[in-house]
C-alpha positions as CSV (number, residue, x, y, z in Angstrom):
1,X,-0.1,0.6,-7.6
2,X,1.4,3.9,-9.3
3,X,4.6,3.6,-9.9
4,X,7.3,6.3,-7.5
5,X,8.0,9.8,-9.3
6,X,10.7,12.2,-8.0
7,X,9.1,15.5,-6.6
8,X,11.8,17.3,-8.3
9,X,10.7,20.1,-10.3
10,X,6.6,20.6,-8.4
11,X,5.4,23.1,-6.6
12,X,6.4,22.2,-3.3
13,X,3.8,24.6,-1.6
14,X,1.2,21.4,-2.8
15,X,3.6,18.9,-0.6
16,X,1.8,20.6,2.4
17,X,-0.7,18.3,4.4
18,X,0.3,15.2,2.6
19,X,1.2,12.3,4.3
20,X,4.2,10.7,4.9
21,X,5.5,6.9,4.7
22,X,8.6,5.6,5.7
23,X,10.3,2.7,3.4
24,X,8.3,-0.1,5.7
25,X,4.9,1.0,4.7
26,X,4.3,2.8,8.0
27,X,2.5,6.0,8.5
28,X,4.6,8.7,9.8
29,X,2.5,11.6,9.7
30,X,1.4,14.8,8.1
31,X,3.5,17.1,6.5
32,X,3.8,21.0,8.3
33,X,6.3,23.1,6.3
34,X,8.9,22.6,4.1
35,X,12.3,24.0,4.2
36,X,14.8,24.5,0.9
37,X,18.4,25.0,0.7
38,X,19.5,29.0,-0.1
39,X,19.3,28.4,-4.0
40,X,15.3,27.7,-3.7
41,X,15.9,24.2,-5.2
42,X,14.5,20.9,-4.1
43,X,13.2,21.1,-0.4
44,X,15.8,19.5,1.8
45,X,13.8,19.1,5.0
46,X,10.3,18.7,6.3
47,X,8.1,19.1,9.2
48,X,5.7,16.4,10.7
49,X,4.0,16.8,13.4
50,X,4.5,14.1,16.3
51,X,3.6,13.7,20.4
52,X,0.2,13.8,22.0
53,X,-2.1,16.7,20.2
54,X,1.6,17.5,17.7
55,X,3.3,18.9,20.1
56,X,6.3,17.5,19.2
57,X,7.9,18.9,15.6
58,X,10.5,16.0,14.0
59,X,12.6,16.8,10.8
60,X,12.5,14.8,8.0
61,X,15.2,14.4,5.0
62,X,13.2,14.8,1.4
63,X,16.3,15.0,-0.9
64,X,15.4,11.4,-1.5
65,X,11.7,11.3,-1.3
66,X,9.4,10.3,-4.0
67,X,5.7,10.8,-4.4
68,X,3.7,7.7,-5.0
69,X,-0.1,8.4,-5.9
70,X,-0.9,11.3,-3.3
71,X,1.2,10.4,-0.6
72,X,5.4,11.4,-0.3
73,X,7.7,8.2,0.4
74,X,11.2,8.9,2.5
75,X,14.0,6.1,2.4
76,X,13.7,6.4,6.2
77,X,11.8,3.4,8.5
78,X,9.0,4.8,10.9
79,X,10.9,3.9,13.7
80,X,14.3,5.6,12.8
81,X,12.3,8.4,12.2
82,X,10.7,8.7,15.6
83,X,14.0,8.9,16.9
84,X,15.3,12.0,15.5
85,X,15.7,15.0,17.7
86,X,12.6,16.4,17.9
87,X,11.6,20.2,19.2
88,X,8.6,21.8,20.3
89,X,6.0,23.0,17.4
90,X,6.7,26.5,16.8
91,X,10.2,26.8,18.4
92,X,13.3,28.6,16.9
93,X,15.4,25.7,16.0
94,X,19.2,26.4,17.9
95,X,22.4,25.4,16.0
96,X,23.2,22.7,18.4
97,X,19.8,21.0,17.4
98,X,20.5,21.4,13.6
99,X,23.7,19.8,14.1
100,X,21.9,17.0,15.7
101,X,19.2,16.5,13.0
102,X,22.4,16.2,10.4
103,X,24.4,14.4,12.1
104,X,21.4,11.2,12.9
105,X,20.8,11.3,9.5
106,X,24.6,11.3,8.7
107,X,24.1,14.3,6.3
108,X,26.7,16.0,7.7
109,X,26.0,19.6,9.0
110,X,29.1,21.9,9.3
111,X,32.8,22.1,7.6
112,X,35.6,23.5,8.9
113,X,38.1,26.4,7.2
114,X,35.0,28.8,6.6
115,X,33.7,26.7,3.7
116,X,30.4,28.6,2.5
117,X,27.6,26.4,2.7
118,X,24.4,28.8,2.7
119,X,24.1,29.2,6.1
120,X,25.5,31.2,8.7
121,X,28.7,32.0,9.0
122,X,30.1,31.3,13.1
123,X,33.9,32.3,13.6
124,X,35.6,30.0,11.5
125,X,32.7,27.5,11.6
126,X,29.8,27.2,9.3
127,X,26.9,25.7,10.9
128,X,23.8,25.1,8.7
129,X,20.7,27.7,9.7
130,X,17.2,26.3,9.0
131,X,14.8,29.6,8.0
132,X,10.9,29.0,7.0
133,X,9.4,31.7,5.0
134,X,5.7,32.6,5.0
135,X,3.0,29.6,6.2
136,X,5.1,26.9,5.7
137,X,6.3,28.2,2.0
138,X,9.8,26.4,1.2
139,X,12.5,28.1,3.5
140,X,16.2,28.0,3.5
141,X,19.0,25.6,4.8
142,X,22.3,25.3,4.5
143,X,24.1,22.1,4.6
144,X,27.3,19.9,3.0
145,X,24.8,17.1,3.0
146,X,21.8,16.2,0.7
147,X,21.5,19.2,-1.8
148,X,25.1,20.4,-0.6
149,X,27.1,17.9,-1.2
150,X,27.4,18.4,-4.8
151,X,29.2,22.0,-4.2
152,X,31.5,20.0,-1.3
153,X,32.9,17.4,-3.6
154,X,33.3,18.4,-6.7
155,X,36.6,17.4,-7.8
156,X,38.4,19.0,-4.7
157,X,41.0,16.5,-2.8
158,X,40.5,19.2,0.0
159,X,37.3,19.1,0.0
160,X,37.1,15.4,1.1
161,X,37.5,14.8,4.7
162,X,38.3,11.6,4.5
163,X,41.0,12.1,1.9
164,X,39.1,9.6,-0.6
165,X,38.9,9.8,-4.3
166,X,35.0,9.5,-4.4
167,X,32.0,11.5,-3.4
168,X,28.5,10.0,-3.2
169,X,26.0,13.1,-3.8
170,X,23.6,11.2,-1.5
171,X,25.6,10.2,1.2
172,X,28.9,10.5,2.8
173,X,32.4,10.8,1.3
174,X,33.4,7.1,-0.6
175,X,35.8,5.0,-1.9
176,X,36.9,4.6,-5.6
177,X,33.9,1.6,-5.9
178,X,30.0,2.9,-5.8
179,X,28.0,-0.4,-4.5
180,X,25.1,-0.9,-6.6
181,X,21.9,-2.3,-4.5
182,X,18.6,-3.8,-5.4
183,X,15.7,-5.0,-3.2
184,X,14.4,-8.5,-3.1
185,X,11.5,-10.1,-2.3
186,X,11.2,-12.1,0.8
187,X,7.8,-14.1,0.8
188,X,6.5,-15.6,3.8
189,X,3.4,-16.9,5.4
190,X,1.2,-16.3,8.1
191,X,-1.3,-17.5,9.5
192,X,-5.0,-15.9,9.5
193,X,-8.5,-16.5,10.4
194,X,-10.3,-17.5,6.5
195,X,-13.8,-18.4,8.0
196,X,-15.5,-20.0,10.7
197,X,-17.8,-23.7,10.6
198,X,-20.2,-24.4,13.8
199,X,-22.3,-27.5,14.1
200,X,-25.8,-26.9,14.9
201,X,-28.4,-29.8,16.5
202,X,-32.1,-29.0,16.0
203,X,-35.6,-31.0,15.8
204,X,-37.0,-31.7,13.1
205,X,-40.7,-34.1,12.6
206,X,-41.5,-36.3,10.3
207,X,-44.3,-39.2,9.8
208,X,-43.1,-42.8,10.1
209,X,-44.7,-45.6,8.6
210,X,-44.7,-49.4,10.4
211,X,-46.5,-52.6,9.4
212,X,-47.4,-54.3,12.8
213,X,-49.8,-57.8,12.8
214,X,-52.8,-57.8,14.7
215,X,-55.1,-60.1,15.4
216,X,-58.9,-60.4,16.7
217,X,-61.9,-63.3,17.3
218,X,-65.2,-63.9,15.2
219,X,-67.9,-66.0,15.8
220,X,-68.1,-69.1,14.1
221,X,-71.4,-71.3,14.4
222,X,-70.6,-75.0,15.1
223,X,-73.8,-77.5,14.9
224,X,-73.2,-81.5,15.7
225,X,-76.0,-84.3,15.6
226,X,-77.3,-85.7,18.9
227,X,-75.3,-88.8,19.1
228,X,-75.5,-91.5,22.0
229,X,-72.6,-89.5,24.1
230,X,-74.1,-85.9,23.5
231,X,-77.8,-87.1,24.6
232,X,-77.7,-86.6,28.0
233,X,-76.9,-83.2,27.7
234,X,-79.0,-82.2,25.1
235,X,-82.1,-83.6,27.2
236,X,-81.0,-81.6,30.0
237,X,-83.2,-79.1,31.0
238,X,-86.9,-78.4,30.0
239,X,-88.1,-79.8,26.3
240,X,-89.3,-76.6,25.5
241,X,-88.1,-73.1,26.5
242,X,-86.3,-69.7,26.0
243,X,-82.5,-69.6,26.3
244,X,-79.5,-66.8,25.3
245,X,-75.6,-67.9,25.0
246,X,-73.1,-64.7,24.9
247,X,-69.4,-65.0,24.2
248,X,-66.7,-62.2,24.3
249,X,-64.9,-61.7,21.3
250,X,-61.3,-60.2,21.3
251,X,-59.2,-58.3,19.2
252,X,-55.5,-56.5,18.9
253,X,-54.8,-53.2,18.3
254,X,-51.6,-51.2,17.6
255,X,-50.1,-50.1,20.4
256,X,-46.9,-46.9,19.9
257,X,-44.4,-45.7,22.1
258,X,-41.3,-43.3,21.4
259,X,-38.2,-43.7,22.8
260,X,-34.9,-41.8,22.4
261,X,-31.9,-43.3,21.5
262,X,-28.6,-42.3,20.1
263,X,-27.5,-43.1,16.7
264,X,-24.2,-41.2,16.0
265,X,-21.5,-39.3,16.7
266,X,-20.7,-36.1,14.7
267,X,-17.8,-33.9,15.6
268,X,-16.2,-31.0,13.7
269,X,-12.4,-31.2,12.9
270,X,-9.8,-29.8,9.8
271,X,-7.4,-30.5,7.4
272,X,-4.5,-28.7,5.9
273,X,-4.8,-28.7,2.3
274,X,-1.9,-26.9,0.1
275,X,-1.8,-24.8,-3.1
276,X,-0.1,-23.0,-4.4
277,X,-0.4,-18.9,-5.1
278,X,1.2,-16.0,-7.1
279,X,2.5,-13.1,-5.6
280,X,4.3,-9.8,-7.1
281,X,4.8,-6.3,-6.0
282,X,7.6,-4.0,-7.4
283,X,10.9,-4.1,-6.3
284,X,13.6,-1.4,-7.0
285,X,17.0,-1.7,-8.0
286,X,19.9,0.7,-9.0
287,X,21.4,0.9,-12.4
288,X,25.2,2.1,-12.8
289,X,26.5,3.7,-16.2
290,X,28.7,5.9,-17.0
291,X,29.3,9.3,-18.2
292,X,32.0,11.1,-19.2
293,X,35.7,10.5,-21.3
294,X,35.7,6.8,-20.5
295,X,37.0,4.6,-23.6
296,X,34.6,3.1,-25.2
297,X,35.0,-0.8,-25.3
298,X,35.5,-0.2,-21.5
299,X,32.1,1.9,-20.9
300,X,30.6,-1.6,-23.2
301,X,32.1,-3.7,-20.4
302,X,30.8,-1.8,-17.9
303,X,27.7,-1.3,-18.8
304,X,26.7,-5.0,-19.8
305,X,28.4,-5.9,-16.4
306,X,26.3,-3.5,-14.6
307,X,23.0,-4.7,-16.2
308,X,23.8,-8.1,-16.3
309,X,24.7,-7.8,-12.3
């Protein structure tokens, strides 16, 4: 996976078309114009398409997106996203719905006293004007938050609403600490189909071979003398003359029969069988240092606190 590069500094024309994921992974859509803040910087808004056949148009901050291989990433989940004022494609976009897209994105979209903010100028209120120049080339917007903050909070107590010491440039005014954040993995499981197993019963032949004893009768010639007892009935009868004897002779054969009778039972069942298996992906994480007059066994401290954190 390519690693996330800012699109600071590109020809934002080419963001046009590409698609858009919010920090879950989700598809939001296609990008439809851009629109920059008065100085032609970094695009601070853009356009995607959303409703039935796009008829829907939903703004979308960019002053924190990031390209990552073809497609633009926006710290902003799909659904949060679908819930931002929307207006119909094409429309003029009214200052009451400009204040709405800053405010759900707490960007902030007006200051009071007249403060200049690139946009156009309402008695003593400023409200923020979105324009879009040529076929969605970058237009102009004017706003305290995302690319305005930086002119808002620069080292003007006034200029803080809240009356804090701090200014974040990428999100509302702060306190005198900046919170340092880094994601984490959270590794689960879940449970998914890995393959099937059926049992299947067919017929098959094959020749069997049995030894069975048989039996059968052969003729055997007996021949005994004429004794005293055997006389009479070898005299009986004429002395000379013609004479047949026939006797049946009998034998076994092998006699087969088939019959089918169960043997076994044979059922399909599973088992849960663990190992073990690597996963990595790339998490993010935000480094604090320091700039500026800050003494120098102090900025040390600080920094080996902040990367040892």
């Amino acid at each position: 996976m390519t690693a996330p590069t800012s699109i600071s500094g590109m020809d934002y024309t080419q963001l046009q078309g590409r698609t858009v994921y919010g920090s879950d992974g989700s598809k939001i859509g296609k990008i439809a114009d851009l629109y920059d803040d008065d100085s032609g910087g970094a695009p601070v808004f853009a356009t995607v398409h959303t409703g039935m056949f796009g008829s829907n148009t939903t703004f979308v901050p960019m002053t924190q997106a990031e390209l990552r291989d073809n497609d633009v990433v926006v710290p902003y989940t799909k659904e949060h996203v679908k819930g931002a004022p929307s207006i119909q494609a094409d429309a003029e976009v009214s200052p009451q719905e400009e204040q709405e897209i800053f405010a759900y994105y707490g960007l902030g979209g007006s200051q009071s006293g007249g403060q200049q903010t690139g946009g156009q100028q309402t008695g003593g209120q400023q409200t923020g004007q979105f324009e879009q120049s040529g076929s969605g080339a970058a237009g102009a917007v004017g706003t305290t938050g995302a690319a305005g903050h930086e002119s808002a909070g620069r080292g003007d107590e006034a200029g803080n609403q809240h009356g804090t010491v701090g200014h974040d440039t990428s999100g509302p005014t702060t306190d005198q600490a900046m919170t340092r954040s880094e994601e984490q993995l959270r590794v689960g499981t879940q449970q998914v189909e890995a393959g099937r197993a059926r049992l299947r019963k067919y017929v098959v032949t094959e020749n069997v071979t049995q030894t069975v004893p048989v039996s059968h009768e052969e003729v055997r010639i007996e021949r005994e003398p004429i004794t005293e007892g055997n006389m009479p009935s070898a005299t009986d009868g004429p002395a000379i003359s013609e004479e047949e004897h026939e006797v049946v002779l009998h034998a076994e054969q092998p006699v087969v029969q088939k019959e089918a009778v169960p043997v076994e039972r044979v059922r399909l069942d599973t088992q849960t069988v663990q190992e073990q298996q690597t996963v990595s992906d790339e998490v993010r994480k935000e480094q604090i240092d320091t700039d500026g007059d800050v003494y120098p066994g102090n900025e040390s401290d600080a920094k080996d606190r902040s990367r040892n954190a």
